[in-house]
N, C-alpha and C positions, 0 to 999 in steps of 0.2 A: 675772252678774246683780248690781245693786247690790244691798246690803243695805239695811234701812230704817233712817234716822237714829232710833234711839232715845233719843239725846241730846236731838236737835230735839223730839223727841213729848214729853219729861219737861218739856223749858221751856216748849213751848207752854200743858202744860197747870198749868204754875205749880204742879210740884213740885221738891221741892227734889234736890240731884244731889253725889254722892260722888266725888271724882274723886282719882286722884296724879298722881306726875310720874316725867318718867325723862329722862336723859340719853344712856343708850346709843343707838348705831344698832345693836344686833344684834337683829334681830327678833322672837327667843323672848324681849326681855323683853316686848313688847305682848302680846302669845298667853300665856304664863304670867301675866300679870296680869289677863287677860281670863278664862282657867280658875279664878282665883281664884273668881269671881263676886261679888265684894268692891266693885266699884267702876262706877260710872256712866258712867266714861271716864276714859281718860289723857291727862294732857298731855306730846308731844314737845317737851322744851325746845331748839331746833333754834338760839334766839340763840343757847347755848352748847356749842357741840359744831360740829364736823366731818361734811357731809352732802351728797349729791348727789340727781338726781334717779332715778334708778333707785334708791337707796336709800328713797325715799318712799315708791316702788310697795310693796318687800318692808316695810315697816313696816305700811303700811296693810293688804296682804293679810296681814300676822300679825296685826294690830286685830282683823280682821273671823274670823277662825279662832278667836280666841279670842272672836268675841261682844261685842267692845269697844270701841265709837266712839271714833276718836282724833282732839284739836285738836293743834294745830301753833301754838308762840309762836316766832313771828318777831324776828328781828334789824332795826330800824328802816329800814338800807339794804336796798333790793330789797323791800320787804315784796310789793308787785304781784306781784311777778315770781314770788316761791316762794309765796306764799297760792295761786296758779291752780296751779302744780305741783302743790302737796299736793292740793287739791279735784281734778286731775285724776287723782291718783294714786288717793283713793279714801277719806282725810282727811274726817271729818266737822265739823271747826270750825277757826275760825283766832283766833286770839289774837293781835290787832294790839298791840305797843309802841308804846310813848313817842309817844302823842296829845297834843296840845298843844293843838290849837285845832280848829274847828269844819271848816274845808276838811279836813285832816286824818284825823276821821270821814268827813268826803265824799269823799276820796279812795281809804279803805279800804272801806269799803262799795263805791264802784263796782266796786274790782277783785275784789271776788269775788259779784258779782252778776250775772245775763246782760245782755249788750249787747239791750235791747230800746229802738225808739223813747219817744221822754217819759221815760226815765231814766238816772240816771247810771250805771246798768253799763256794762263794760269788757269783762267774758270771754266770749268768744265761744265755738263749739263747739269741743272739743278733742278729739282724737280718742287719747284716751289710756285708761288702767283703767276712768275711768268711763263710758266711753262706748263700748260696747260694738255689735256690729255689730246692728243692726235697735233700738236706743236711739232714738225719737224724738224730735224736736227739743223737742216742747213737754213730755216728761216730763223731759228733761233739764233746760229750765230748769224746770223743778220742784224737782227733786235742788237744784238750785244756790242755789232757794229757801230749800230747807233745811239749809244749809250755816247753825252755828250762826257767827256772826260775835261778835268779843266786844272793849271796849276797857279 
């Protein structure tokens, strides 16, 4: 079952949000920072560090054990390509680098938005943590809705 982005629910409603950072990939540090109950969410700083996909999944199921919505700051090359990992793995927000220009924003926003006609979304259904068997299509683009995106 996905969790509810409680991340997404604090910016929606224009409150403000405590957050840190962590460089490790061993996943009791998301889950010990989420036990804290100290913080609104962590950020995986993933530009610097060493990380695969199956590593995302156990980061994001230790976010979510510990109660802790976690973004992911990407490294400028691939951002497409690992912002839909992480949102697939189960990642509540992405944290797009070194934007420059306005396509740029449009390029980051498609890829982690759904491919629906009339928009620039890219990600399609993925058949990964967060999407789970009997997951329907239109709540998942929901979920994907609320995937905090940030530049």
């Amino acid at each position: 079952m996905k969790m509810p982005n409680t991340l997404h629910q604090k910016v929606a409603a224009g409150e403000p949000t405590v957050g840190t950072h962590f460089l490790s990939t061993d996943p009791d540090i998301p889950e010990i920072i989420g036990d804290t109950g100290l913080f609104d969410y962590a950020e995986f700083c993933a530009e610097y560090t060493v990380f695969d996909m199956p590593m995302l999944a156990h980061l994001a199921r230790a976010g979510q054990a510990g109660s802790l919505p976690l973004i992911i700051k990407l490294d400028q090359a691939s951002q497409a390509f690992w912002a839909q990992a992480a949102i697939g793995a189960g990642f509540d927000g992405v944290l797009f680098t070194d934007i420059r220009t306005p396509d740029d924003v449009t390029a980051a926003y498609a890829a982690a938005r759904p491919d629906r006609p009339g928009t620039p979304g890219r990600m399609g259904f993925k058949m990964r943590r967060s999407a789970p068997a009997g997951y329907q299509a239109a709540e998942y683009q929901e979920a994907l809705d609320r995937v905090v995106l940030m530049i």
